[in-house]
C-alpha atoms as a printed R data frame, in Angstrom:
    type eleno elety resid chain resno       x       y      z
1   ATOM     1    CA   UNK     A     1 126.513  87.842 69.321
2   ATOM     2    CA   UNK     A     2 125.165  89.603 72.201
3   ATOM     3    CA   UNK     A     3 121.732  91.148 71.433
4   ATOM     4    CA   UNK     A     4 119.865  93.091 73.943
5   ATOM     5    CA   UNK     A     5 116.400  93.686 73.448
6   ATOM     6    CA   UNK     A     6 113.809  96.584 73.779
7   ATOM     7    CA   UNK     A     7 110.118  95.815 74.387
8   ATOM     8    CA   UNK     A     8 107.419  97.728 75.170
9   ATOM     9    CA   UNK     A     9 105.452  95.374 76.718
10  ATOM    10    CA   UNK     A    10 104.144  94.675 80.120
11  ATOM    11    CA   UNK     A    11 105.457  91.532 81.504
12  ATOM    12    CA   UNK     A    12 102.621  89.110 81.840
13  ATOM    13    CA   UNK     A    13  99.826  90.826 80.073
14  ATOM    14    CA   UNK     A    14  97.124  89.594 78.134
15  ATOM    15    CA   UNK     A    15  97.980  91.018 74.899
16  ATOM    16    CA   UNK     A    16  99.855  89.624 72.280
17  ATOM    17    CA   UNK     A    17 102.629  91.498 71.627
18  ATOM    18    CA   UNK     A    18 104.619  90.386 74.556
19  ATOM    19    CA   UNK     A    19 104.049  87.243 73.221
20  ATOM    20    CA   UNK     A    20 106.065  88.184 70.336
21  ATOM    21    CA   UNK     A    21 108.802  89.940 72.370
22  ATOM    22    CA   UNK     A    22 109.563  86.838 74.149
23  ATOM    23    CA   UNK     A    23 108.965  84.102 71.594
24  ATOM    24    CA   UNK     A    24 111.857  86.510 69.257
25  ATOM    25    CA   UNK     A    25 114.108  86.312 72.403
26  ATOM    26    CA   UNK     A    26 113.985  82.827 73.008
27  ATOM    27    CA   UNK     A    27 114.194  82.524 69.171
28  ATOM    28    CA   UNK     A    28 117.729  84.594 68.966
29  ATOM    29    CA   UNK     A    29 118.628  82.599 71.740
30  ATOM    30    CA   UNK     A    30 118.209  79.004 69.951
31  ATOM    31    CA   UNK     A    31 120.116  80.643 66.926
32  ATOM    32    CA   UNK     A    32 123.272  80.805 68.877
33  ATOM    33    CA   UNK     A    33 122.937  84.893 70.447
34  ATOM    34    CA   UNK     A    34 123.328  85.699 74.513
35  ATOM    35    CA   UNK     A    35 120.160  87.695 74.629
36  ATOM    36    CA   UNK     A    36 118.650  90.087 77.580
37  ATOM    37    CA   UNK     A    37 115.228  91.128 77.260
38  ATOM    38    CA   UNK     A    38 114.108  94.835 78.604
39  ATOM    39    CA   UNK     A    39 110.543  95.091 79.052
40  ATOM    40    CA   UNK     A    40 107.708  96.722 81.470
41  ATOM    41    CA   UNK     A    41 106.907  94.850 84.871
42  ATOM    42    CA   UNK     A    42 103.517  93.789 84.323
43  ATOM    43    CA   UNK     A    43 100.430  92.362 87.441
44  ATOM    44    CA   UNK     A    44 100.595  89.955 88.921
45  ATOM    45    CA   UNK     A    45 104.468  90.110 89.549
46  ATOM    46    CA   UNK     A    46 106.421  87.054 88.452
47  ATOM    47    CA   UNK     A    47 109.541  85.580 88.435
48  ATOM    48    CA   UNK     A    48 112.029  85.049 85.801
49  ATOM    49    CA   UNK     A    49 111.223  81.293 85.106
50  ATOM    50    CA   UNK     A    50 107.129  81.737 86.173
51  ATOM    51    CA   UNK     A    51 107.630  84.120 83.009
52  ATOM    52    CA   UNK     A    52 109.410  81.454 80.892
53  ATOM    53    CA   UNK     A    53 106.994  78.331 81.746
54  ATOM    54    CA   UNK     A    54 103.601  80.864 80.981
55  ATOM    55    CA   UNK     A    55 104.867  81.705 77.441
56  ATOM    56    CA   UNK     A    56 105.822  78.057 77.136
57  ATOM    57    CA   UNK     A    57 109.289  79.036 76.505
58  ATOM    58    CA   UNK     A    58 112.373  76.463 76.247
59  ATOM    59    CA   UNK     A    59 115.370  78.559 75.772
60  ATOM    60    CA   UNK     A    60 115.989  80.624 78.290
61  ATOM    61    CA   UNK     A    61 116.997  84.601 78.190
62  ATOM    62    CA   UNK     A    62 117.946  87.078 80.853
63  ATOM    63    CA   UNK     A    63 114.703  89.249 81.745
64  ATOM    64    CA   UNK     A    64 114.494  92.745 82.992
65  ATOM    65    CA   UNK     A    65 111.449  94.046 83.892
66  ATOM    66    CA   UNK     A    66 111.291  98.048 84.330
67  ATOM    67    CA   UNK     A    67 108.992 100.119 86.500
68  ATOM    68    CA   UNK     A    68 107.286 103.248 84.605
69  ATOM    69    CA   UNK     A    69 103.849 104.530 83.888
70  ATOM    70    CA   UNK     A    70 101.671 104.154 81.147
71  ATOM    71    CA   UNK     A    71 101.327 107.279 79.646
72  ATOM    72    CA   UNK     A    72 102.325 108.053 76.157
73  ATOM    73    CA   UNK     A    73 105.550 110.600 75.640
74  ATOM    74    CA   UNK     A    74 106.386 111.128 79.353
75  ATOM    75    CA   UNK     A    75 106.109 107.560 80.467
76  ATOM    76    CA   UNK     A    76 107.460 105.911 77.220
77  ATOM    77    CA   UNK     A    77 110.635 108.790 77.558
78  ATOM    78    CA   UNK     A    78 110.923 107.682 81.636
79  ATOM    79    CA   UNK     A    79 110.855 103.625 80.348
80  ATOM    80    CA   UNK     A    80 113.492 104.453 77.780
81  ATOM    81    CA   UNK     A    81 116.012 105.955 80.153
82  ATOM    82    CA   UNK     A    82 115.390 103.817 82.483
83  ATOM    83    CA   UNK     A    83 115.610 100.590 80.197
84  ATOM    84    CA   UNK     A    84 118.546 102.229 79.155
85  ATOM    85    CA   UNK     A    85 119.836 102.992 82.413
86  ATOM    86    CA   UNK     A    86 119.029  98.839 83.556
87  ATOM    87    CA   UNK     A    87 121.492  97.754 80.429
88  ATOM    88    CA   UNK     A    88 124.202 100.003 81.653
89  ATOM    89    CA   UNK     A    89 124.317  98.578 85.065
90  ATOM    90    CA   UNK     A    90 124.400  94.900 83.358
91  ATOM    91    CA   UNK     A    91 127.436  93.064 83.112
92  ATOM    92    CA   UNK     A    92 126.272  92.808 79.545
93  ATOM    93    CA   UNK     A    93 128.009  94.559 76.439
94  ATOM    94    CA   UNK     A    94 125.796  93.830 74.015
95  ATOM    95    CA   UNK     A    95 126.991  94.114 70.164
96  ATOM    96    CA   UNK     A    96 123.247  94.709 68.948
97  ATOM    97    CA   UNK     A    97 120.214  96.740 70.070
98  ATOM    98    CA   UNK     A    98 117.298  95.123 68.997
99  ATOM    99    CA   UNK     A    99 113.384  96.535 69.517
100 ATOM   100    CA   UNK     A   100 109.958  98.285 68.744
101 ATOM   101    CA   UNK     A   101 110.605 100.650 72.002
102 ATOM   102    CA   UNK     A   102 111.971 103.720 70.335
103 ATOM   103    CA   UNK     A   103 112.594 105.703 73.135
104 ATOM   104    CA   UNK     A   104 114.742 103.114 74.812
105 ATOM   105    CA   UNK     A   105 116.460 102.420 71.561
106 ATOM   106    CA   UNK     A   106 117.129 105.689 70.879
107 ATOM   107    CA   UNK     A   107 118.621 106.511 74.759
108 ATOM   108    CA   UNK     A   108 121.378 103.128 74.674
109 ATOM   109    CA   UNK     A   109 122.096 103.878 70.448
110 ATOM   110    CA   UNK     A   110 123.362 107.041 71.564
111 ATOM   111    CA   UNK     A   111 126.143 105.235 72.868
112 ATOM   112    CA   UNK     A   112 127.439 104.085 69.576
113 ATOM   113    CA   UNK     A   113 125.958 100.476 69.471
114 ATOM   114    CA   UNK     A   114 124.669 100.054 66.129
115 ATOM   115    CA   UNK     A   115 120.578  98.640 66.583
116 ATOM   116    CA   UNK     A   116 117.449  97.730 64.548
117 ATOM   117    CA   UNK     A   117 114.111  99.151 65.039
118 ATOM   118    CA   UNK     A   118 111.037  96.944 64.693
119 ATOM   119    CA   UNK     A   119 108.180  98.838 63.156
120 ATOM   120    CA   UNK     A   120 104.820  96.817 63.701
121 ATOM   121    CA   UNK     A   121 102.590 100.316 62.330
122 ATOM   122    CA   UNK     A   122 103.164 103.517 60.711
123 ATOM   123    CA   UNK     A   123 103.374 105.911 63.820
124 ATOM   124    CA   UNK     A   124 100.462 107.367 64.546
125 ATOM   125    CA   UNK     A   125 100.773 110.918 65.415
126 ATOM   126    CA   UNK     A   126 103.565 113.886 64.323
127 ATOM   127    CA   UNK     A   127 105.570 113.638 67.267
128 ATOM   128    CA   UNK     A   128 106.012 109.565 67.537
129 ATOM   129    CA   UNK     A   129 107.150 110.629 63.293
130 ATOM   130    CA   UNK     A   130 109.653 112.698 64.557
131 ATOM   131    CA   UNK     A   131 111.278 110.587 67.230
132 ATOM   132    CA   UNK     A   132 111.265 107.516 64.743
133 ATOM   133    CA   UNK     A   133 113.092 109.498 61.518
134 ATOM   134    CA   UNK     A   134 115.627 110.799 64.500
135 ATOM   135    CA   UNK     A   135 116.244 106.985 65.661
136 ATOM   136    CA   UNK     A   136 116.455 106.399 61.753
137 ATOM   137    CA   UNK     A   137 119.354 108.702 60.975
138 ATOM   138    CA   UNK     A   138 121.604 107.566 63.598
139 ATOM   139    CA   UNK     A   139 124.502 106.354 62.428
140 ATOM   140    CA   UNK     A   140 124.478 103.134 64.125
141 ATOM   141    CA   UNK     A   141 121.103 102.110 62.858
142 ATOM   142    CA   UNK     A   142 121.842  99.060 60.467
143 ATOM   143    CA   UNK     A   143 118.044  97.839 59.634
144 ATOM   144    CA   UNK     A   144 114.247  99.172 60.066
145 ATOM   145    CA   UNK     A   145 112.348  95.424 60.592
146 ATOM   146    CA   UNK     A   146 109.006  96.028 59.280
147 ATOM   147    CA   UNK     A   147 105.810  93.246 59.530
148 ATOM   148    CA   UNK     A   148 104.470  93.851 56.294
149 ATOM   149    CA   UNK     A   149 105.133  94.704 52.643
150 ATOM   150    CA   UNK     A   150 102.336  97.902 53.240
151 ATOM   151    CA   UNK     A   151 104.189  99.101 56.462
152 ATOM   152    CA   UNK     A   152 107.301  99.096 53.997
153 ATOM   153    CA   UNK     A   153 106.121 100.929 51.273
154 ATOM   154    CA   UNK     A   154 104.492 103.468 53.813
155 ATOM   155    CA   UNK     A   155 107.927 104.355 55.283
156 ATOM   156    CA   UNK     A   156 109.423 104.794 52.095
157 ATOM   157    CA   UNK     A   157 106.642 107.092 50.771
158 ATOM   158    CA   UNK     A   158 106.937 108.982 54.202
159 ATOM   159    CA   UNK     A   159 110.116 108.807 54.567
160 ATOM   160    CA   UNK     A   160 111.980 109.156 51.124
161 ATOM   161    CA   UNK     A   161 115.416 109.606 52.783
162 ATOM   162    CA   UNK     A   162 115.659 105.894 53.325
163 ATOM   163    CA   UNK     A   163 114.979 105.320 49.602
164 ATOM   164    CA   UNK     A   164 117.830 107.817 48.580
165 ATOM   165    CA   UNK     A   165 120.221 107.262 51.359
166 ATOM   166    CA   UNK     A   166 119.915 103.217 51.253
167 ATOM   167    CA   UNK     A   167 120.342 103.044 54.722
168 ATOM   168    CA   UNK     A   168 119.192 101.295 56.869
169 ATOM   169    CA   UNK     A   169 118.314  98.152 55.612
170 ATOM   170    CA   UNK     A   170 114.746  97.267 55.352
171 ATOM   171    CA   UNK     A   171 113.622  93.839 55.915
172 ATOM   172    CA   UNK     A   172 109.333  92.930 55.665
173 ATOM   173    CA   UNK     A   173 109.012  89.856 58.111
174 ATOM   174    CA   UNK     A   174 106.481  88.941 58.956
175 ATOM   175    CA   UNK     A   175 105.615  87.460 62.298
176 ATOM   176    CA   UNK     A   176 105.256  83.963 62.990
177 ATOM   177    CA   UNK     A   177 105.051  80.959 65.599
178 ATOM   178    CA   UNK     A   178 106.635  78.008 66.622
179 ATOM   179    CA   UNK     A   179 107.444  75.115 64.598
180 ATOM   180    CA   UNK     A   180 103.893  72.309 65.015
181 ATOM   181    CA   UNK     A   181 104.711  69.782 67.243
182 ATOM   182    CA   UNK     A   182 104.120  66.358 65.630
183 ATOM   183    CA   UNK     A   183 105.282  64.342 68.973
184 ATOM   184    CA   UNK     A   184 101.746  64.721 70.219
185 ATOM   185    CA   UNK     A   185  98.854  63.298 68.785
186 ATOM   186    CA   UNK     A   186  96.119  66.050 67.720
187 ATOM   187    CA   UNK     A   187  93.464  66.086 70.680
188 ATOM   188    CA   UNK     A   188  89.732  64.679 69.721
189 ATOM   189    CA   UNK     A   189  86.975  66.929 69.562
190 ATOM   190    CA   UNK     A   190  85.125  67.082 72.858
191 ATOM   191    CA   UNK     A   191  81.694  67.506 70.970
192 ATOM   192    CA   UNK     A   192  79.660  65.436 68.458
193 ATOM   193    CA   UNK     A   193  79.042  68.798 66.912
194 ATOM   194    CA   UNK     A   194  81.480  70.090 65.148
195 ATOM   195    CA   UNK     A   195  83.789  72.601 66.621
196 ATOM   196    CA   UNK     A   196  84.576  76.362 65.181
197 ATOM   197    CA   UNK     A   197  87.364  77.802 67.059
198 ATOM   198    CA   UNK     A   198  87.853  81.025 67.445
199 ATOM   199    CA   UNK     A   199  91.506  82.358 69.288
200 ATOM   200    CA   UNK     A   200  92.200  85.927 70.473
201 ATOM   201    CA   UNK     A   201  91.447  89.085 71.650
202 ATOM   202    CA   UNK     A   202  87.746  90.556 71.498
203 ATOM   203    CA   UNK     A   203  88.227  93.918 70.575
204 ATOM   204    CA   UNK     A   204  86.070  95.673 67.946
205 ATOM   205    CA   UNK     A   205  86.895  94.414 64.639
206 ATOM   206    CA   UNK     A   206  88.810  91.654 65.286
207 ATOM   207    CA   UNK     A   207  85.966  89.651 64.899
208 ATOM   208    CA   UNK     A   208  83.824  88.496 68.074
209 ATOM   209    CA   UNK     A   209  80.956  90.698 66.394
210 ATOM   210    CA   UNK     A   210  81.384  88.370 63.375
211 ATOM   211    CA   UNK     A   211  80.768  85.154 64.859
212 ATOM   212    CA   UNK     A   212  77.985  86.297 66.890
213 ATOM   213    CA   UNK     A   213  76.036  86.634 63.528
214 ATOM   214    CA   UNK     A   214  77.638  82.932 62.337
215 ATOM   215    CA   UNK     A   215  76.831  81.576 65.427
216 ATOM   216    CA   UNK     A   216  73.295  82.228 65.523
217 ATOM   217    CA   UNK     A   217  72.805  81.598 61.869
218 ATOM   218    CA   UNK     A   218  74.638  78.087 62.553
219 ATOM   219    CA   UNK     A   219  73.470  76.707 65.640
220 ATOM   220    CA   UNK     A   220  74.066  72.887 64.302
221 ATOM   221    CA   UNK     A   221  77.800  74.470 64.773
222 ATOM   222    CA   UNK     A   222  79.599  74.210 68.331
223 ATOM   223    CA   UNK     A   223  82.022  77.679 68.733
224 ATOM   224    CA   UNK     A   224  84.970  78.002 71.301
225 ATOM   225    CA   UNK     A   225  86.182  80.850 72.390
226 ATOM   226    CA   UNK     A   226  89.430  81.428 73.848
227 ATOM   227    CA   UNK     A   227  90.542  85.073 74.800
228 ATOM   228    CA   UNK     A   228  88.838  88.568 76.371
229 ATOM   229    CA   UNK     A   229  88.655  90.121 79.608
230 ATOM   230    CA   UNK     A   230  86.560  89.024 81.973
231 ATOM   231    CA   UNK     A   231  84.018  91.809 81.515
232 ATOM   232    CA   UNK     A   232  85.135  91.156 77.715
233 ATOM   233    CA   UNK     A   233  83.639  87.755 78.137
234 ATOM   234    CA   UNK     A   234  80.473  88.544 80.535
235 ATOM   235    CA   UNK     A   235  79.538  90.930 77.906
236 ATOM   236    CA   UNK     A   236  79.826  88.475 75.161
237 ATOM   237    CA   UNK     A   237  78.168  85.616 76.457
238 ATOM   238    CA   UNK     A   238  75.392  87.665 77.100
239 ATOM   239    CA   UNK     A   239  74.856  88.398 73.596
240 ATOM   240    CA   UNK     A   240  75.886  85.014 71.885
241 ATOM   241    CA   UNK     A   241  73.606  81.602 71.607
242 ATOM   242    CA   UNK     A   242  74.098  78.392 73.787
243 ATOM   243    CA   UNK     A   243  75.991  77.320 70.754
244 ATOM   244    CA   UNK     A   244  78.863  79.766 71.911
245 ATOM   245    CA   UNK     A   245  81.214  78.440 74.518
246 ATOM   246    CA   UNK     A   246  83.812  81.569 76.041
247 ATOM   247    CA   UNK     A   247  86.884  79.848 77.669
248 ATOM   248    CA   UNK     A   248  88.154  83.545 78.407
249 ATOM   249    CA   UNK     A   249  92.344  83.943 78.900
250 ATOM   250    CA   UNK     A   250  94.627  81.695 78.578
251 ATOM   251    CA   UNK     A   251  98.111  81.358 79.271
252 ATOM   252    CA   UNK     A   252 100.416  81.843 75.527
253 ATOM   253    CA   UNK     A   253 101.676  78.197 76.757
254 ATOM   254    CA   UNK     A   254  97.654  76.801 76.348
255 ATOM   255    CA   UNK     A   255  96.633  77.775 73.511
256 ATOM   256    CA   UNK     A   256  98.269  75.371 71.433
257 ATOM   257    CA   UNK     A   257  95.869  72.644 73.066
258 ATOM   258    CA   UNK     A   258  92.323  74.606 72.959
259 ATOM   259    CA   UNK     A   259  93.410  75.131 69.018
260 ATOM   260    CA   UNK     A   260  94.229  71.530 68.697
261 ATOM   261    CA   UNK     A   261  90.629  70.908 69.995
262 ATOM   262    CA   UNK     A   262  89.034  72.885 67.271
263 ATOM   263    CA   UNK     A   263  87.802  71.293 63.777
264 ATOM   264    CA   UNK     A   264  88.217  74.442 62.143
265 ATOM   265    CA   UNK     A   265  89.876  78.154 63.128
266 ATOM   266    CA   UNK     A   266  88.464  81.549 62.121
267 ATOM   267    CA   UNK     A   267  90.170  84.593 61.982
268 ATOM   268    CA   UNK     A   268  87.577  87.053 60.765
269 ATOM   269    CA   UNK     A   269  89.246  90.506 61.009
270 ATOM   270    CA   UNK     A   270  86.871  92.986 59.796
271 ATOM   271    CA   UNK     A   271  87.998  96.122 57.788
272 ATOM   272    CA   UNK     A   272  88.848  98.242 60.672
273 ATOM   273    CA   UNK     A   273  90.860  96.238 63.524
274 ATOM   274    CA   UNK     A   274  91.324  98.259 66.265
275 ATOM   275    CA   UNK     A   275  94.050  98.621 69.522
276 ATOM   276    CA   UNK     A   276  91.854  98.683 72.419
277 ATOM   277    CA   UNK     A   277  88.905  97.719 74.207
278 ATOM   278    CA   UNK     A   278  87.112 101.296 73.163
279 ATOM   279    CA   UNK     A   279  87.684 100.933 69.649
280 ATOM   280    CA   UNK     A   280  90.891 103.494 68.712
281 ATOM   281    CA   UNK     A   281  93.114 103.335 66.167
282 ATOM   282    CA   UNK     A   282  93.172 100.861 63.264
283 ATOM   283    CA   UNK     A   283  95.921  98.674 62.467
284 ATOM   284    CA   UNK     A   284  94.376  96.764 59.539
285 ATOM   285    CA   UNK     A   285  96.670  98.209 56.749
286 ATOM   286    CA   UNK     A   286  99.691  96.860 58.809
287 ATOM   287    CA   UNK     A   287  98.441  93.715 60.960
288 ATOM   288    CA   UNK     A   288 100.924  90.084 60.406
289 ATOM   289    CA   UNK     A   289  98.393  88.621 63.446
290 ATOM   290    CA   UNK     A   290 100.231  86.268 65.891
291 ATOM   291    CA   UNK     A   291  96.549  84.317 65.047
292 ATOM   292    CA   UNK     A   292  97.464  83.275 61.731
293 ATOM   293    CA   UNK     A   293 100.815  81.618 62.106
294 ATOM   294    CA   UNK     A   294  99.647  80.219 65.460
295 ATOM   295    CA   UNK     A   295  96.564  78.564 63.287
296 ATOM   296    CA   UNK     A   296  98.733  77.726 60.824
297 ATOM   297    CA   UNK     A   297 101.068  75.422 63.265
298 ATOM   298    CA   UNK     A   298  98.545  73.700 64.779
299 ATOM   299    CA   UNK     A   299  96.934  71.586 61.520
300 ATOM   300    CA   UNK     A   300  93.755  72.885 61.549
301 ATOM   301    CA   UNK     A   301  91.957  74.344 58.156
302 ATOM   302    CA   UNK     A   302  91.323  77.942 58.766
303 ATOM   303    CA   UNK     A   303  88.732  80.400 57.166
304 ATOM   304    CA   UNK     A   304  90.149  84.090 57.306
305 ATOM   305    CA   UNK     A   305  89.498  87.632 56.000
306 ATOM   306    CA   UNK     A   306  90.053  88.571 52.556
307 ATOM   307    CA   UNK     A   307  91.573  91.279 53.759
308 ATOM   308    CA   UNK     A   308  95.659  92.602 51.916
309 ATOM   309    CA   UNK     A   309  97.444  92.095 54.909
310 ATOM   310    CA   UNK     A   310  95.757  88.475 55.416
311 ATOM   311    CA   UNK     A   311  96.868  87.855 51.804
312 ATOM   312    CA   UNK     A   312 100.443  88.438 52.043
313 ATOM   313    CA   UNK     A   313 100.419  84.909 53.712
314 ATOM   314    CA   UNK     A   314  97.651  83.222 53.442
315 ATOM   315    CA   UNK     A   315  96.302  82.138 49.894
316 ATOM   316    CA   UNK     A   316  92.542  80.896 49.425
317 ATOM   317    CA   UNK     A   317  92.049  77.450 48.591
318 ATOM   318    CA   UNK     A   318  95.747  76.573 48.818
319 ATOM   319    CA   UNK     A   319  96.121  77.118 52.298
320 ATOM   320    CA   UNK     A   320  92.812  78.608 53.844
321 ATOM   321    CA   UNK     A   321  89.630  79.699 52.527
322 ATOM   322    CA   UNK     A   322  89.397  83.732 52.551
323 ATOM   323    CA   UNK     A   323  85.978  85.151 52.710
324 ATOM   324    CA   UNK     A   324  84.697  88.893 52.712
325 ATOM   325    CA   UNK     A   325  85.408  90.254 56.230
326 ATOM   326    CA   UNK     A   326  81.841  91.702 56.752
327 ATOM   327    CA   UNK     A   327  79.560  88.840 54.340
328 ATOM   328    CA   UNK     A   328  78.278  86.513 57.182
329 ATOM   329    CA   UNK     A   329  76.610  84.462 54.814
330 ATOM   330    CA   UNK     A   330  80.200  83.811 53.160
331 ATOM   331    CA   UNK     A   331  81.437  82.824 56.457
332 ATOM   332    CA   UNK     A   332  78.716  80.608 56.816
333 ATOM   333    CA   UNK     A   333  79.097  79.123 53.368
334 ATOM   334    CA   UNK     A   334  82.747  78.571 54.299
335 ATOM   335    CA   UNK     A   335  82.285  76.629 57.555
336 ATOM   336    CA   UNK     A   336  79.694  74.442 55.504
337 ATOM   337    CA   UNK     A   337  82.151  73.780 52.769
338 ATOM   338    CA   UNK     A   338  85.066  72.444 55.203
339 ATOM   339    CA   UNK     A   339  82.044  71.040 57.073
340 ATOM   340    CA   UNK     A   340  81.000  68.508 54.654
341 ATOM   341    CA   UNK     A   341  85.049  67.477 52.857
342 ATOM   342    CA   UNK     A   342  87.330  65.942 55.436
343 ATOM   343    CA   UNK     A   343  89.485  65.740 52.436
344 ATOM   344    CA   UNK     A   344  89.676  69.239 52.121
345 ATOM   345    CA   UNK     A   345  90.167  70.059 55.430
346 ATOM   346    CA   UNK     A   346  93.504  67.998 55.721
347 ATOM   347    CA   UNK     A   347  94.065  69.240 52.892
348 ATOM   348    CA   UNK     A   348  94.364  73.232 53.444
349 ATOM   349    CA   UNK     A   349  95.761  72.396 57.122
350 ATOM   350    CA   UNK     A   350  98.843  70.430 55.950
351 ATOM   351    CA   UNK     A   351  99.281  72.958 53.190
352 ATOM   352    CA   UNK     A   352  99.607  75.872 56.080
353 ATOM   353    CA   UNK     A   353 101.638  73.695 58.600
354 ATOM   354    CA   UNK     A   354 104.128  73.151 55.739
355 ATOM   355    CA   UNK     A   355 103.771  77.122 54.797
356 ATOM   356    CA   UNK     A   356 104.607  78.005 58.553
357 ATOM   357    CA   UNK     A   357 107.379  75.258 58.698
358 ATOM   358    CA   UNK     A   358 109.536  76.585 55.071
359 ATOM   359    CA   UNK     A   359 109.036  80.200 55.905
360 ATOM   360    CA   UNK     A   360 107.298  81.794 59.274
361 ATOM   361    CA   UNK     A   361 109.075  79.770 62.056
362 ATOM   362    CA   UNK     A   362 110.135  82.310 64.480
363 ATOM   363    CA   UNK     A   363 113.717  80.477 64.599
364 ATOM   364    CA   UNK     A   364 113.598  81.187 60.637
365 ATOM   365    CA   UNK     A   365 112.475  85.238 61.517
366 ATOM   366    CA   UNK     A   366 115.144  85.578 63.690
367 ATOM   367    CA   UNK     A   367 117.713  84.807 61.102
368 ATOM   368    CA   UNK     A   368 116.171  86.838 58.894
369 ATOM   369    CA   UNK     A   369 116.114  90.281 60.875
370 ATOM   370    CA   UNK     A   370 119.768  90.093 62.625
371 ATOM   371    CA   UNK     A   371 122.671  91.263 60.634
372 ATOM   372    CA   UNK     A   372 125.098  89.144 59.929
373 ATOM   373    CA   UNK     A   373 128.023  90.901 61.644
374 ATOM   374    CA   UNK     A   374 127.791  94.331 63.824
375 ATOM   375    CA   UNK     A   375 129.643  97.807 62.391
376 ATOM   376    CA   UNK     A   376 132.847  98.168 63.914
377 ATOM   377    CA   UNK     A   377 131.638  99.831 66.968
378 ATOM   378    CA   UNK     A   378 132.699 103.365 67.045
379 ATOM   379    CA   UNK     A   379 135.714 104.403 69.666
380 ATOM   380    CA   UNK     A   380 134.515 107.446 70.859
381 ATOM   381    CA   UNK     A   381 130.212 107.663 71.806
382 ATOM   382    CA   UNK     A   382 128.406 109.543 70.134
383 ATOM   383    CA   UNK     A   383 127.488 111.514 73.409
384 ATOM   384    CA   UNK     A   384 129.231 110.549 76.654
């Protein structure tokens, strides 16, 4: 099949949905499909396979990177025409639409190719509601892809036609990573201390504020970093203990090796999670965090937030501990716990490699959210 794709991600950036975009792509692309990828050009310019080798990815995809501002309704409507536009000019036919863009979705859709839309929160405003039960109603929209059971049962509360109408499809999947390699050897811990690992961005609640308070009630502990800004990180370190190491950005294709150099992960998402660096919007209800699965794949015990979306995949004491998001004692308890029982920690960390392995592979999502066969595509376009 010939799928292309619809991202709304710059192209490299630091955040972690275009890590998503392009490990699905190169995941449709091991499961058989000739995929092109449509996203925003992103700084500092790269090519094609500078792209591939900074995600770390193996399979390659076509990539076309579109030039449009930033700004919400008039730049995402000037990205979607002109993603659109970019398609047309492609010696590329595709069979399937496939994205969270909805503006670029909805601009190629109207030319009778059926698509899916990936939802990854409920949308956030009336007008982004409108546009998205539009793009639902089209006839050639086979399946809303949603990240979580929550977002699912939010769109059918919200939007009851899809209940009545059964159409489209919905289908919770969750994100994922890549399957754990076993070739190589786990890497030794650097420090006779041991290591708390900590991987992602440092917005407000996703929990950099936590670990300052576990760090400095913990300072027999060693805790790495890996992810921020810059000014992100400058403003940390300032406020953390010597006990707090900050190894700032790192390439998607790295971060399997700093995790692999950790004793034990955290993810310690707080109640509200937020979108950007000054605190807006809150995607805790919906969140399926990249984190998690990439924790999961690398054999490491992890301690996470007790938090609903964290426990539609992770399960305490059979595959992590879960704590209470905001309880730094509880964290601290935790870390002690997996600390002092080796046999524990193997324990947890084989049971969440072989979790990620049976059912949040991205190979295994991308099976999962394609239909099996496109409509019969219509003869005539729905608008010439």
């Amino acid at each position: 099949m010939k799928i292309a794709c619809f991202a709304s991600s710059f192209l490299p950036s630091l955040a972690a949905n275009s890590i998503q975009v392009m490990r699905m792509c190169e995941a449709f692309a091991e499961n058989g499909h000739q995929v092109e990828l449509f996203a925003r050009r992103g700084l500092p310019a790269l090519s094609n396979d500078q792209l591939l080798a900074d995600y770390g990815i193996k399979k390659e995809f076509g990539i076309n990177l579109v030039e449009a501002p930033s700004r919400w309704f008039v730049g995402g409507m000037l990205y979607g025409w002109r993603a659109a536009r970019s398609l047309k000019r492609l010696y590329f036919k595709p069979d399937l639409l496939y994205g969270r863009n909805i503006y670029a979705l909805l601009f190629s859709a109207l030319t009778g190719i059926d698509f899916c839309y990936e939802a990854h929160a409920a949308p956030y405003n009336p007008g982004r509601k409108a546009i998205e039960r539009l793009l639902l109603a089209l006839p050639g929209c086979r399946r809303l892809v949603v990240i979580n059971n929550a977002l699912r049962d939010w769109y059918l509360l919200n939007f009851p036609e899809l209940a009545r109408n059964h159409r489209p499809d919905i289908v919770v999947a969750p994100d994922g990573a890549s399957s754990p390699n076993r070739s190589a050897p786990p890497a030794p811990t650097a420090s006779a201390k041991t290591v708390i690992g900590y991987a992602g961005g440092l917005y407000p609640g996703k929990g950099i504020e936590r670990i300052e308070a576990v760090a400095a009630a913990m300072p027999e502990f060693s805790f790495m970093i890996a992810g921020g800004t810059s000014d992100e990180v400058a403003n940390w370190q300032k406020r953390c203990g010597t006990n707090v190491a900050f190894n700032g950005y790192l390439q998607p294709a790295a971060v399997e090796n700093f995790l692999s150099g950790c004793d034990i992960l955290l993810a310690p998402y707080q109640n509200r999670v937020t979108t950007t660096p000054q605190g807006a919007g809150d995607i805790a209800p919906w969140m399926s965090p990249l984190k998690i699965f990439e924790y999961m794949a690398s054999n490491r015990p992890i301690i996470a937030s007790r938090l609903p979306a964290i426990e539609e995949i992770l399960c305490d004491n059979h595959n992590a501990l879960l704590v209470a998001p905001e309880d730094t004692g509880a964290w601290c308890a935790a870390i002690c716990r997996l600390a002092a029982s080796k046999i524990l920690r193997q324990t947890l960390a084989d049971q969440a490699s072989a979790d990620l392995t049976s059912s949040y592979t991205w190979k295994t999502r991308a099976q999962k959210v394609v239909p099996t066969l496109p409509r019969k595509r219509c003869s005539k376009p729905v608008i010439k």
